[in-house]
C-alpha positions as CSV (number, residue, x, y, z in Angstrom):
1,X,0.0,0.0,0.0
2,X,1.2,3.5,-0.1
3,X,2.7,5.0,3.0
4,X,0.8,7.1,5.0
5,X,1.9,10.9,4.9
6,X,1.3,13.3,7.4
7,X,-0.3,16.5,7.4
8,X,1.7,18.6,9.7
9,X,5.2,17.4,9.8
10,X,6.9,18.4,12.9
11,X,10.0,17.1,12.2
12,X,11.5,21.0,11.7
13,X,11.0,21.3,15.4
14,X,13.0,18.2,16.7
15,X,9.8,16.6,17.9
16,X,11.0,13.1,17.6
17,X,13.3,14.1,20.4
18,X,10.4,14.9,22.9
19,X,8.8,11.9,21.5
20,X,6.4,12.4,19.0
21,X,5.7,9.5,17.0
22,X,5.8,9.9,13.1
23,X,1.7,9.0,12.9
24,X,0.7,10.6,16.6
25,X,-2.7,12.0,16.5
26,X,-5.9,13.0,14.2
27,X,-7.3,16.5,14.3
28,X,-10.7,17.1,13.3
29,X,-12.8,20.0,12.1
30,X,-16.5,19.4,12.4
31,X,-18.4,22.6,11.9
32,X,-16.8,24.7,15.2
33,X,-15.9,21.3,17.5
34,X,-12.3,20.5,17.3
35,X,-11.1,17.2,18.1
36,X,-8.4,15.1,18.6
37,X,-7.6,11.4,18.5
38,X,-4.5,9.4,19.8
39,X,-3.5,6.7,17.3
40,X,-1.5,4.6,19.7
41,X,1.8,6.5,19.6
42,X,4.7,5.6,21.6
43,X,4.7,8.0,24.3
44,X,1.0,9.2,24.5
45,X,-1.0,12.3,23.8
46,X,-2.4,14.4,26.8
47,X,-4.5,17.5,27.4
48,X,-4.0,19.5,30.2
49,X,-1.9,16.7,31.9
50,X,-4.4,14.3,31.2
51,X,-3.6,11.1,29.3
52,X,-6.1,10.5,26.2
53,X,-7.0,6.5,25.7
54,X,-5.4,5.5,22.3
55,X,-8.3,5.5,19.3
56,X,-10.5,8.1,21.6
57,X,-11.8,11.3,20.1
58,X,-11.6,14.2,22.4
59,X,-12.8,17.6,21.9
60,X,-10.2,20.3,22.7
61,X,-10.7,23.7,23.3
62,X,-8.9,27.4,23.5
63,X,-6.4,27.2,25.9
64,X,-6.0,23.7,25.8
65,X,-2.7,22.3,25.8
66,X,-2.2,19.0,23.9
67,X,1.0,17.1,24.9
68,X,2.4,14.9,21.9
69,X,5.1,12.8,24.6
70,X,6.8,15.7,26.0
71,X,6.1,18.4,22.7
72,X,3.4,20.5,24.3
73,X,1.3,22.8,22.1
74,X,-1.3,25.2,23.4
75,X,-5.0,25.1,21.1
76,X,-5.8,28.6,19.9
77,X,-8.9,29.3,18.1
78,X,-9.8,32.6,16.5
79,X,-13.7,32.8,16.0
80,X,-14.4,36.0,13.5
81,X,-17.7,37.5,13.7
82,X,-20.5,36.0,11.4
């Protein structure tokens, strides 16, 4: 099969080193719900400190910081006016 390509590489940030697995999570847009998914990496995914089971969806908000292993990244969302 064809390998599997990711989105967002992170590899310009040294993320391996923190230990961020090459296929980590999913994000998801539906409508305004953001989400995240864990797909089994190495060294887990958390938000706010707060382990995420591998192949559970989560919602994440502003403010939230995801944990890929120990590359942390805080959620900002920017909602313009409709």
């Amino acid at each position: 099969g064809q390998p599997i390509t990711p989105d967002v590489d992170l590899g310009e940030f040294n993320a391996f080193d923190y230990g961020v697995s090459r296929l980590h999570i999913v994000v998801r847009l539906t409508g305004e719900n953001l989400s995240i998914m864990d797909l089994g990496s190495s060294n887990g995914t958390f938000i706010n400190g707060v382990r995420l089971p591998v192949n559970s969806i989560q919602s994440v908000s502003s403010g939230d910081v995801v944990s890929l292993g120990k590359f942390r990244i805080q959620i900002l969302v920017n909602r313009t006016a409709q």
